[in-house]
N, C-alpha and C positions, 0 to 999 in steps of 0.2 A: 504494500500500500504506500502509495505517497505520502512525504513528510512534511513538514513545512519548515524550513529553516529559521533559524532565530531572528538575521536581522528582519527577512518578511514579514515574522511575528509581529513584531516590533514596531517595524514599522504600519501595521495594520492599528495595533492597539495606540500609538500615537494621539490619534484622534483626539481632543478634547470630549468630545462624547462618550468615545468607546473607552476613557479611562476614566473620567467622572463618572457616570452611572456604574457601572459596576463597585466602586469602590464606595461610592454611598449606599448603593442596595446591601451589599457587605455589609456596612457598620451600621445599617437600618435593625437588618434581621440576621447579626450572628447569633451564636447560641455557643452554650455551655458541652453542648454535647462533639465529639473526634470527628475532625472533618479529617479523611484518609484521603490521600490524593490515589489515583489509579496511574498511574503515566508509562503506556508503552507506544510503541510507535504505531500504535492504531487510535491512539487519543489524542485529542490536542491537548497542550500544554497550555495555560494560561498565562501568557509571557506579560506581566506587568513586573515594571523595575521590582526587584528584588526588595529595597528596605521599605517602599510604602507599602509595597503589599503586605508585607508580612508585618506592617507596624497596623496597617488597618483592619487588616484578618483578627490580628490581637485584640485593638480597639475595640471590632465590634464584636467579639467573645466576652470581655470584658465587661461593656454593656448587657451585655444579654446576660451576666452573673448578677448585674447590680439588678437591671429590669425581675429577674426571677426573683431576687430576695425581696423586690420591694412590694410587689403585686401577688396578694392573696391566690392560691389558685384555684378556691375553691368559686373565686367572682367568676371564671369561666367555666365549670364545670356542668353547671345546669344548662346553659345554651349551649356547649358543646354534645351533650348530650343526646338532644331534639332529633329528630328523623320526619324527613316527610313521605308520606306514604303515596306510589307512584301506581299503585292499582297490579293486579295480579296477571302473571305471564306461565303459560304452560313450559314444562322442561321434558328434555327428553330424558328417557331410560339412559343411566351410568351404566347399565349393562352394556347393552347396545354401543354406546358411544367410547365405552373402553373394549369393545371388542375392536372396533375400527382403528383404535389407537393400537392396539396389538398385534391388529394384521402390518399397520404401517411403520411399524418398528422392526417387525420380522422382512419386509422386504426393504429396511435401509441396510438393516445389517446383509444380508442377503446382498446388496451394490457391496455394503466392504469389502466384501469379500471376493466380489465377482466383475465391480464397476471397475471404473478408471482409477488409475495409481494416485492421481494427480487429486491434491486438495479440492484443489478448487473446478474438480471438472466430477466429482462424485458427492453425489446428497449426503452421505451421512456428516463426515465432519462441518456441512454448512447447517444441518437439519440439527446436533447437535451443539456446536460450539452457539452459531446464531441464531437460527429460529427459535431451537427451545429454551436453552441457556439466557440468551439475551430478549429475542424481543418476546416468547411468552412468560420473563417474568414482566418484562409492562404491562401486557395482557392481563396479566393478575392482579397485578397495581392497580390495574384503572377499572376491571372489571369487575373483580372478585373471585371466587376459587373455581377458576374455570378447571383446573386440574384434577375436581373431583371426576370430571365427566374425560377427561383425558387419562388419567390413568392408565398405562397398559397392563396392570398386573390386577386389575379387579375382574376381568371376564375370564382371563386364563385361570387366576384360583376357583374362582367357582365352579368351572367346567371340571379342572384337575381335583375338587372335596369332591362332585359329585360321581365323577369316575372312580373316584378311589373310595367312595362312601363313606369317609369320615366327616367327622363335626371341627368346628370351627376352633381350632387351634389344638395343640395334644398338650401344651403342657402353657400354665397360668407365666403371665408376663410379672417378672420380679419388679420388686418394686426401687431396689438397689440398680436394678442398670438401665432405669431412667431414660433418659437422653444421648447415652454414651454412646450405641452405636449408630446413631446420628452424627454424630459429634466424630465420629474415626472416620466413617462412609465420607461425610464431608469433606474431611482434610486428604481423604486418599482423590479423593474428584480435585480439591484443589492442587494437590502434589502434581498428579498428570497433570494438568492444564499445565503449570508451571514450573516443571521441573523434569517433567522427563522427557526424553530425545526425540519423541514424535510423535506429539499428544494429538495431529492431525491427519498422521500417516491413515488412511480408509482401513487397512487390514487390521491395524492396529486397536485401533478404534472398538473397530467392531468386537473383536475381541475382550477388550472392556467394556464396552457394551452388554454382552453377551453376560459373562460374568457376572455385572454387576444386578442385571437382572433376575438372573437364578437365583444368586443370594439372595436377595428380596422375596423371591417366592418362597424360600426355602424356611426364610424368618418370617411369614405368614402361615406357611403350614403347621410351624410351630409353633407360636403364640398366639394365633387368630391375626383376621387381616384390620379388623379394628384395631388393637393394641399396637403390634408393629410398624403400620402404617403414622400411625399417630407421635411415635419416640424413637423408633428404631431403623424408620427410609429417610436420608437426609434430604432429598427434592422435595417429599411431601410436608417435613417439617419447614424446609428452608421458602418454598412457595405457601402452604399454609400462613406465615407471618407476612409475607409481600400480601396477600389475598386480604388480610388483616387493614392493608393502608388505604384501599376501595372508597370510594364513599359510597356504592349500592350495597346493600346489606338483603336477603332473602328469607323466607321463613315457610317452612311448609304448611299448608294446607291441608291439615285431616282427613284423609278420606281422598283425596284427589290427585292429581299429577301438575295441578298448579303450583306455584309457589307469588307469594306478595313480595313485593319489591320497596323497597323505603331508599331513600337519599337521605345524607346527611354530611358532616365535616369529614375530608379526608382523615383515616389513621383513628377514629373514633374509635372503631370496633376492636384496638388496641385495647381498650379501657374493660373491654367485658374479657379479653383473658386473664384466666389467674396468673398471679405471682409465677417466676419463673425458680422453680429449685437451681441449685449450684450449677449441677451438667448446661440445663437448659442458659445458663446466661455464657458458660463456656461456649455453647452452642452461636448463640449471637455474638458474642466476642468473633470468635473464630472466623466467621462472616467479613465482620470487619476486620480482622487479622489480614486474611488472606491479599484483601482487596490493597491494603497498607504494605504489605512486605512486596507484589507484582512491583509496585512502585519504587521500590527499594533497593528491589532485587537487580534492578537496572542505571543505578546511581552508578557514577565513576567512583564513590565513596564504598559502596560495596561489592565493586569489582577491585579495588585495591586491596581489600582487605585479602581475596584468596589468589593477590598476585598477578593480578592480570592485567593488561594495558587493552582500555574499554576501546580505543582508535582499533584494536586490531584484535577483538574480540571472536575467540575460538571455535565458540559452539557452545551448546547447550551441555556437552561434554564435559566440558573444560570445570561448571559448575555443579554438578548435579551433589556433589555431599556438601557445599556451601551452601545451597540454599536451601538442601533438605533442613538443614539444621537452622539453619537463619527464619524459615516457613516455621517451625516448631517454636523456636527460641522469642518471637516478636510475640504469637498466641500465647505461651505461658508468662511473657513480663508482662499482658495485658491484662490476664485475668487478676494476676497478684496484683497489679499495680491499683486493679478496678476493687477486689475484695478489702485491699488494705485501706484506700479515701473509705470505701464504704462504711468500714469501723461495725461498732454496733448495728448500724442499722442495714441491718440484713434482710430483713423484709422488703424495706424498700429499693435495697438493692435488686432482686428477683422482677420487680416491677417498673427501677428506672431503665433496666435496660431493655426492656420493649422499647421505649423514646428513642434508641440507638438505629432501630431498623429501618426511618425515614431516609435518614442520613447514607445507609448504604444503598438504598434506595436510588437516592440522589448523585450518589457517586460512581451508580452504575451503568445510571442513563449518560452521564457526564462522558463516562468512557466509553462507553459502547456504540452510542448514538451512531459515526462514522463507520465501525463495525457492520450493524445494521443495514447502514444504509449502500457500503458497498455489498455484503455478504448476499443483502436481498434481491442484487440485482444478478447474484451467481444462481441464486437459487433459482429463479421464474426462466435461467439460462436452462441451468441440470434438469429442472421439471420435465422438458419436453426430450431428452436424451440421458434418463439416469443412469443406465447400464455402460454408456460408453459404445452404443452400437450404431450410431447414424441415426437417432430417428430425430422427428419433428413434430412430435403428439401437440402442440398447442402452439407452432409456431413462433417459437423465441428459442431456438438452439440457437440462432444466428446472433441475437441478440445482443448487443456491442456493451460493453460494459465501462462505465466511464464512472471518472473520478476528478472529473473538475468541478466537484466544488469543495475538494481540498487543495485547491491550486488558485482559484480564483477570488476576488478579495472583495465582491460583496456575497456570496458564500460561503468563504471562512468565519465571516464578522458575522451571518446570523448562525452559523453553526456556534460559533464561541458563545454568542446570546444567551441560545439554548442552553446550553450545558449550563453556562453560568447560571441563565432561569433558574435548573433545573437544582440547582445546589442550593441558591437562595430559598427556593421553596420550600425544599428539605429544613433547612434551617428553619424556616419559621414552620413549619408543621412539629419539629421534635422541639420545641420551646412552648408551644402549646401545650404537647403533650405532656412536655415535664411537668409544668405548672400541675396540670390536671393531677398527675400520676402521683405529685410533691405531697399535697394538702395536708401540710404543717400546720398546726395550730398556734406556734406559738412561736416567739424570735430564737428561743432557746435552740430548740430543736432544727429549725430551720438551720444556724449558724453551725452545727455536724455537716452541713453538705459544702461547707467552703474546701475539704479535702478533693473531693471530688469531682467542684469547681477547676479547681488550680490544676488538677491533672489534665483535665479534660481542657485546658488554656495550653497546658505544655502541649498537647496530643492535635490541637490543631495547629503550634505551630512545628512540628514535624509534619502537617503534611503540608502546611504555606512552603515548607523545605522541600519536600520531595517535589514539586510542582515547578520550583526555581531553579533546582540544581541542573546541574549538566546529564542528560544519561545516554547509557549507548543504546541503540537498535529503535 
């Protein structure tokens, strides 16, 4: 993918415009909560001179520590609350709709295996890395838990209990391992993406793919597909919390195959999960770990540390135990860094870090956005020839794939927009939330959260660093 060089950046953001507004919507609506920068060379960078930004980034954290202690939060809790009721819509059978989803999983993996070599000329790694990965968690975001009806593993268990005649799970789900195989599943998704040799190679893929999907049936057959679905598959966990930031909320209908529909404030439906136990905020941590160390992991700062010269950088090879270890080492100084501000209050710990998932939210769309928008135009390419055999089922094999508008400079300036948008908003939806999620009673108590504060000031400016620094690739 095309990159955009610094001084073009530069000179793009020059503008009186393009560096006033963003740097007041900044210090309008920063927040208390980690802003993780994502930055590889499918992102843009947000190239404003290094010491304002990252004095105004400060600024407007800063604010947003003083705005939260000073404002009750219980003043917003009853209108955030409200939902408007949008009238009832018929849903289809999750049966039905996850069998479709499992047939079309078996014929991507089916291309890994049998389509073209070439990334970008075979559906799966664009169907997984972009379609599902990136743009159906917007899908979720904006829509709701479209995933319940996506699923490919709800039509296959069922078929496989009813062939095999057993009931719904053989042995009860502990109540000790939680979140945890959430929480491993996750970080093994995030290690391949970022760290191993060929996280896009089709054969490869599919291969994990494949695996990853048995195991899941395998920890359904065992514990029931409600239990395990719900703690123990990390998409359904890690998509469940995006489906959480929706503003459509649904409710079934007794007796029928309608469901009611309500509007309300983004991230509201945050407020009706419980508290999260220890695994589950490891879990959210983790999230935003991963997203924080990608960006890290491509610093000239930590490519020196395992000796490398980033100008003349080796491969994926050259790092794979530096940043297996570095991928580990940022998630566990986070969660210690996150349990230890928390102090006593542990409870509220469990439930501030829901506030967090806006945020990576924000940081996903930021990075991905460009992703998307070139990936989607490979995909509607591979649609009409997934095999790699000459065809033209819908007419777009020919399909010319272009990328000027990471080259062209009223393009880049609303692509930057966006992102940028897309992180302001984040901030002010998880400042809401916090308020909400906060409801102190009293200045005492409140005055325990300036730990937490402070960290979460140091933790966004690590990522105003990671945004500014130099990286390779």
């Amino acid at each position: 993918m095309a990159a955009i060089s610094k001084p073009f950046g530069r000179q793009i953001i020059r503008s009186r415009a393009e560096i006033g507004v963003p740097v007041l919507l900044l210090a309008m609506f920063g927040t208390v909560l980690p802003a993780a920068a994502h930055t590889t060379s499918n992102a843009f960078v947000l190239l404003l001179p290094t010491g304002y930004y990252q004095f105004g980034g400060t600024l407007a954290v800063a604010l947003s520590v003083i705005f939260i202690f000073l404002v009750p939060p219980r003043m917003l809790a009853e209108g955030f609350r409200r939902r408007v009721s949008l009238g009832a819509i018929p849903v289809p059978s999750s049966l039905w709709t996850s069998a479709v989803a499992a047939t079309g999983l078996s014929f991507l993996i089916l291309a890994g295996f049998l389509g073209s070599p070439d990334p970008r000329a075979n559906p799966l790694p664009i169907a997984i890395w972009s379609l599902l990965w990136v743009g159906f968690t917007f899908l979720q975001a904006l829509f709701g838990d479209l995933w319940h009806f996506c699923n490919p593993w709800h039509a296959p268990y069922r078929l496989l209990r009813r062939l095999m005649g057993t009931r719904d799970g053989w042995l009860t789900y502990p109540a000790w391992l939680g979140y945890w195989p959430a929480v491993l599943s996750f970080f093994a998704i995030a290690w391949f993406e970022l760290v191993d040799l060929a996280p896009d190679d089709p054969t490869r893929l599919a291969y994990a793919v494949l695996v990853y999907w048995a195991i899941t049936l395998i920890g359904m057959l065992l514990f029931g597909e409600a239990a395990w679905l719900a703690r123990g598959e990390a998409l359904t966990v890690f998509f469940r919390f995006m489906a959480a930031l929706s503003p459509f909320a649904t409710t079934e209908i007794a007796g029928t195959k309608r469901r009611l529909v309500s509007l309300g404030w983004p991230g509201e439906r945050l407020l009706r999960l419980e508290p999260l136990p220890f695994d589950g905020i490891c879990f959210v941590l983790l999230t935003l770990g991963t997203v924080s160390f990608d960006g890290l992991s491509k610093t000239f700062w930590w490519l020196a540390l395992g000796g490398i010269n980033p100008l003349e950088f080796p491969g994926r090879s050259a790092v794979v135990t530096l940043n297996t270890f570095g991928l580990l080492m940022l998630w566990l100084l986070l969660v210690v860094c996150y349990v230890l501000c928390c102090g006593k209050e542990q409870a509220k710990a469990g439930r501030q870090a829901l506030s967090i998932i806006p945020i990576a939210l924000a940081y996903h769309f930021a990075h991905y956005l460009t992703v998307l928008l070139v990936d989607g135009q490979y995909a509607l390419k591979i649609a009409s020839d997934p095999l790699g055999l000459g065809w033209d089922l819908f007419g777009t094999a020919g399909l010319y794939v272009t990328t000027s508008f990471l080259t062209t400079y009223h393009s880049v300036v609303t692509l930057w927009n966006l992102q940028a948008g897309a992180i302001v908003a984040g901030h002010v939806m998880a400042v809401v939330l916090a308020q909400v999620m906060h409801n102190a009673g009293d200045d005492v108590r409140r005055w325990r959260h300036l730990p937490l504060a402070l960290l979460m000031i140091l933790y966004t400016l690590f990522g105003l660093w990671l945004m500014s620094t130099p990286s390779a690739g």
